[in-house]
C-alpha positions as CSV (number, residue, x, y, z in Angstrom):
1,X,0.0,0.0,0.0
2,X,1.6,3.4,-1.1
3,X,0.2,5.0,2.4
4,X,-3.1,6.9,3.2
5,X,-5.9,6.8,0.3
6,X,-6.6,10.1,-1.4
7,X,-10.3,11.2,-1.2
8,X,-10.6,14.0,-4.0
9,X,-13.5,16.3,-2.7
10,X,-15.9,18.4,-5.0
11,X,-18.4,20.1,-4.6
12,X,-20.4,19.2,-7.1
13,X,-22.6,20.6,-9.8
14,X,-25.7,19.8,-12.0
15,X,-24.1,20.7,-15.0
16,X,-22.2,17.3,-16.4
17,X,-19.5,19.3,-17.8
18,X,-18.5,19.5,-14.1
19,X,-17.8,16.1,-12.9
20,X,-16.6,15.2,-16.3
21,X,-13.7,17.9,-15.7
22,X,-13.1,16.9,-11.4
23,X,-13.0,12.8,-13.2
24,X,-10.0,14.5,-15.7
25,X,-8.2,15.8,-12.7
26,X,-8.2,12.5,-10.9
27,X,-6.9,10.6,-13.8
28,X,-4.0,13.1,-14.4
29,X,-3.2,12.6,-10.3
30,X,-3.3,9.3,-10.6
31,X,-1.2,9.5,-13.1
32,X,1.8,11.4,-11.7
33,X,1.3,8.8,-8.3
34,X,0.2,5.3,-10.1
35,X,1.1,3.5,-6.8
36,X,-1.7,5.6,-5.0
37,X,-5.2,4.9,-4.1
38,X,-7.2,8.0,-5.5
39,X,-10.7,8.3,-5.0
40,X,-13.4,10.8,-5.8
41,X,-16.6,12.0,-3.9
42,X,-18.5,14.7,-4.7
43,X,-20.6,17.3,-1.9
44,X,-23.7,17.8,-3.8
45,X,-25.8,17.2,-6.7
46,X,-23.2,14.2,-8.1
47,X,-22.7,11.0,-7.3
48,X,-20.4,9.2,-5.6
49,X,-21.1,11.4,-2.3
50,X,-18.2,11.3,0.0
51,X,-20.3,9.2,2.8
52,X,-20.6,6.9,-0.4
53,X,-17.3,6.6,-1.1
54,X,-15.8,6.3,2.8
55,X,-18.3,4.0,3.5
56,X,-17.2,1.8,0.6
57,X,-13.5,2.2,1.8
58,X,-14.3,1.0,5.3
59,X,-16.0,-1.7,3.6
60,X,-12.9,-2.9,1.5
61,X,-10.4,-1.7,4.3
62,X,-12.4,-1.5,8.0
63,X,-8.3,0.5,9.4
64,X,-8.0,2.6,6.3
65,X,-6.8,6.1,6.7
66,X,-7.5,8.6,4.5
67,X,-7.0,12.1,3.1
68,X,-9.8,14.2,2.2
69,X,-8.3,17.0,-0.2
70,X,-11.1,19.7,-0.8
71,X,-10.8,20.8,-4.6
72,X,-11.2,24.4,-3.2
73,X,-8.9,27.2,-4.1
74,X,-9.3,29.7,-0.8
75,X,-10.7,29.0,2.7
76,X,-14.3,29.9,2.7
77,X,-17.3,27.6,4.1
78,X,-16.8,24.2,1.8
79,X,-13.2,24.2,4.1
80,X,-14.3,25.4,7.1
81,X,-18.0,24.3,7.8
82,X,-19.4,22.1,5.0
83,X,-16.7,19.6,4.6
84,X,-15.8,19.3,8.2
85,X,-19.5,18.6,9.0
86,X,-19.5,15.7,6.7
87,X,-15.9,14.3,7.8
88,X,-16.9,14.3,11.2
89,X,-20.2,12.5,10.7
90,X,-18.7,9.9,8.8
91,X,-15.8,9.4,11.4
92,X,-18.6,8.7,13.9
93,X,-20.6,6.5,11.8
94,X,-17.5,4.5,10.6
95,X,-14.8,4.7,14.2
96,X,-12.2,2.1,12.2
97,X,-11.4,4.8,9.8
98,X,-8.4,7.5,10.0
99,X,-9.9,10.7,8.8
100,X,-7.7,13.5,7.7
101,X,-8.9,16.9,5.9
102,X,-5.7,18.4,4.0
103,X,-5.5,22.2,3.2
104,X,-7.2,23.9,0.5
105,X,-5.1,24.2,-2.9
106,X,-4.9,28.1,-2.6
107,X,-1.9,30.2,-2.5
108,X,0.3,28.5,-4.6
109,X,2.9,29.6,-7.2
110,X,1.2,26.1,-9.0
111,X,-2.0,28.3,-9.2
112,X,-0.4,31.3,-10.5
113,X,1.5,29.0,-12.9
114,X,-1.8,27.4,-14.4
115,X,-3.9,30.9,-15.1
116,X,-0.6,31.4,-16.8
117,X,-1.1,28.2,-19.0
118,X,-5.0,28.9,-19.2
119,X,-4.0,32.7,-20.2
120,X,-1.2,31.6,-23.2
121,X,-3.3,29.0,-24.5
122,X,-6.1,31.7,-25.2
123,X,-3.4,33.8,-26.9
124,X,-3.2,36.2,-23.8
125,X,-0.1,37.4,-23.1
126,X,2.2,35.3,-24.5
127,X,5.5,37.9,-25.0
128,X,6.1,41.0,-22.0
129,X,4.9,43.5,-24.6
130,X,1.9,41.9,-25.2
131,X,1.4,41.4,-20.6
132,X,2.4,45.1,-20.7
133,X,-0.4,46.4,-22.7
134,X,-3.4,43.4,-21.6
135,X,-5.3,44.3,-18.6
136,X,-6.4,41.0,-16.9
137,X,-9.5,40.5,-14.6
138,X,-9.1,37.3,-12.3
139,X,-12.4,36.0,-12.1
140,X,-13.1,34.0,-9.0
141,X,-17.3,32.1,-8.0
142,X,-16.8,34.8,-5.1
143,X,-17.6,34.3,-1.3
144,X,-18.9,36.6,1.5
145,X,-16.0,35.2,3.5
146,X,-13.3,38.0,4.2
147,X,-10.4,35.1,4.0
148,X,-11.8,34.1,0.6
149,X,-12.0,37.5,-0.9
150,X,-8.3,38.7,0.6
151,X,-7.2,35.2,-1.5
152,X,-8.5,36.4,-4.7
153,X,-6.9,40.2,-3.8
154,X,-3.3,38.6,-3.2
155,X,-3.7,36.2,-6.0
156,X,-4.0,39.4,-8.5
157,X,-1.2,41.3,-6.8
158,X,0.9,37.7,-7.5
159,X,-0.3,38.1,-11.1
160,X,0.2,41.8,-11.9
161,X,3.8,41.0,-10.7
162,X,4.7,38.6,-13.8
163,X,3.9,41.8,-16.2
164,X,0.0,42.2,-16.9
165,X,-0.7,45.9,-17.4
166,X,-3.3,45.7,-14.8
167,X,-5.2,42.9,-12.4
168,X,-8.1,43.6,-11.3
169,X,-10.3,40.5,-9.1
170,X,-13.9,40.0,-9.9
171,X,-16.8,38.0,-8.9
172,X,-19.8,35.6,-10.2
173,X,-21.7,35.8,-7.1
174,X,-21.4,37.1,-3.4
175,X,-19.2,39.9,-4.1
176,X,-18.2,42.6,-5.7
177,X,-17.4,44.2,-8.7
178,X,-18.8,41.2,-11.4
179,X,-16.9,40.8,-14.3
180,X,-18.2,43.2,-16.5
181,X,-17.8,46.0,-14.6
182,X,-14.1,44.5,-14.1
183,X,-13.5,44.6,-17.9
184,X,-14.9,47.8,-18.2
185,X,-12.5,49.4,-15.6
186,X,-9.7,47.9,-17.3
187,X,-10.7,49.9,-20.4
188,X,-11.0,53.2,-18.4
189,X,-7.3,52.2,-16.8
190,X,-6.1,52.3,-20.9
191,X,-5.1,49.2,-20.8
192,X,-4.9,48.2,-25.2
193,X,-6.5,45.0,-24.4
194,X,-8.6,42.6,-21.9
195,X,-8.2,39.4,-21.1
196,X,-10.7,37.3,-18.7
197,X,-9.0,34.3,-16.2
198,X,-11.9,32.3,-14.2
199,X,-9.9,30.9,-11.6
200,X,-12.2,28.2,-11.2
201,X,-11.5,24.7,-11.2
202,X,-14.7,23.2,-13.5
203,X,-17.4,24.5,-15.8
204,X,-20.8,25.5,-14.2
205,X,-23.5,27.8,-13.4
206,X,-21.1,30.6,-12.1
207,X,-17.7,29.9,-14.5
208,X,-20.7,30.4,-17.1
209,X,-22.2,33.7,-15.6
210,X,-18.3,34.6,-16.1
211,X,-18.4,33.5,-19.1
212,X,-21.1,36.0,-19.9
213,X,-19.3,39.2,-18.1
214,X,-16.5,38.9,-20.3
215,X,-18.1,38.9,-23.2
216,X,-17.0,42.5,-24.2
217,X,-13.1,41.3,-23.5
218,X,-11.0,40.5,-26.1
219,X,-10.0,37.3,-24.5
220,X,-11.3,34.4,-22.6
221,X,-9.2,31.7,-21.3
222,X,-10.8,28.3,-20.1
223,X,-10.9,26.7,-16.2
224,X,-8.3,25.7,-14.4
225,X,-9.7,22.4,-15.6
226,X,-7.1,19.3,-15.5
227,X,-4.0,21.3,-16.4
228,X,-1.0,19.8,-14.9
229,X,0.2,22.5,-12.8
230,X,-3.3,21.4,-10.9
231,X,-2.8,18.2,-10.4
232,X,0.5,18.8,-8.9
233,X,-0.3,20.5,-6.7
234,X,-3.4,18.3,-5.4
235,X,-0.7,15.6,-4.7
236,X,1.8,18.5,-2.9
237,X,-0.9,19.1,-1.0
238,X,-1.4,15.5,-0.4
239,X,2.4,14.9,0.6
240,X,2.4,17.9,3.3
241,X,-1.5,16.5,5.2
242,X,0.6,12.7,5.4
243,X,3.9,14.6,6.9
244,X,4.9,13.8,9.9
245,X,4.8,17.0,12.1
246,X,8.1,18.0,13.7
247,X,8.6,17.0,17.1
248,X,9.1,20.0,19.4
249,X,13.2,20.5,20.1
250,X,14.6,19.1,23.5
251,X,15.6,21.6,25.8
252,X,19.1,20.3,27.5
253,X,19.5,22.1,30.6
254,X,19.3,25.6,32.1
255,X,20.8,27.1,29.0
256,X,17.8,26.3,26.7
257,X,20.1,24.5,24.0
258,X,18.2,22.2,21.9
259,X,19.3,18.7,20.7
């Protein structure tokens, strides 16, 4: 057994085009670790559900542990409420079971990396004249949770530093300003041209009302999707929950030097 089993968490969406893309991901993680166990579970509206799937693990492997990695890119209620909520119900229901939730994928320079694919494959960007003179509007599902939102801020700051003319952060729902309005401040900044990043993982209702906002930019580059950078950094964040944390430093004597 390569060590704990992966549980790859979504949250799930009625549009197929969703689950299609989360499946996508999984095979390209499994890919890069072909020795590990990777599952897939889903928080709403597809199927399996991650009760499903842990219940089917305990099933197969009553002492399993396991690794629940939210496909979430900042901390907002899916991390901190939603997820934990169904972890800890299922750790009750099922006491054999080692249940671990690892950290959301969000910051990363593997993030910034893959809107920079996503970006250059929509013919965005692709010299530092061309970064110099595109305005860009990072458009995120949005949250009403401060964390969140402050996550989408520093993730444009991160981005205006590798040469866009301008960054501004936008929203499909919860916050504010939506991308339209994004685009059109872009224009007013003087920026030559305006390019549109949804820094979501999968197609859907809100990558779609994103879809709509830019519709007045002169680019629009595609989700995060299955792009390597992604599922890279899924199993980075995989390696760091099954770490071992350090052990705290022996203090030898009066002097406080540690071993």
């Amino acid at each position: 057994m390569y060590g704990p089993r992966l549980l790859v968490v979504a949250h799930g969406s009625r549009d197929p085009r969703h689950a299609a893309t989360v499946h996508a991901l999984v095979r390209r993680v499994r890919s890069l670790r072909p020795g590990l166990p990777v599952e897939t579970g889903f928080l709403d509206f597809n199927a399996p559900s991650v009760p499903q799937v842990l219940e089917r693990i305990a099933a197969e492997d009553p002492g399993a542990e396991v690794v629940a990695l939210p496909l979430l890119l900042t901390r907002a209620f899916h991390a901190k409420s939603d997820l934990p909520a169904v972890l800890a119900e299922a750790s009750a229901a099922l006491p054999g079971l080692r249940i671990r939730q690892a950290g959301v994928l969000g910051p990363s320079p593997l993030l910034t990396a893959a809107v920079g694919r996503r970006l250059y494959e929509a013919g965005a960007g692709r010299t530092p004249a061309a970064r110099r003179s595109t305005g860009l509007v990072l458009a995120s599902a949005g949250s009403t949770d401060p964390e969140a939102i402050a996550a989408i801020a520093a993730m444009a700051r991160e981005l205006r530093r590798t040469g866009w003319c301008s960054v501004r952060p936008a929203f499909a729902s919860a916050s504010l300003p939506r991308t339209e309005d994004a685009v059109r401040l872009l224009r007013a900044d003087g920026c030559a041209r305006v390019a549109v990043a949804p820094y979501v993982i999968a197609p859907g209702r809100l990558p779609d009302r994103i879809a709509e906002g830019a519709r007045d930019a002169d680019v629009l580059a595609e989700v995060l999707g299955p792009c390597p950078e992604l599922a890279e950094l899924i199993v980075h964040r995989y390696e760091q929950a099954v770490r071992p944390a350090p052990a705290a430093p022996a203090v030898l004597g009066r002097l406080g030097v540690t071993a």
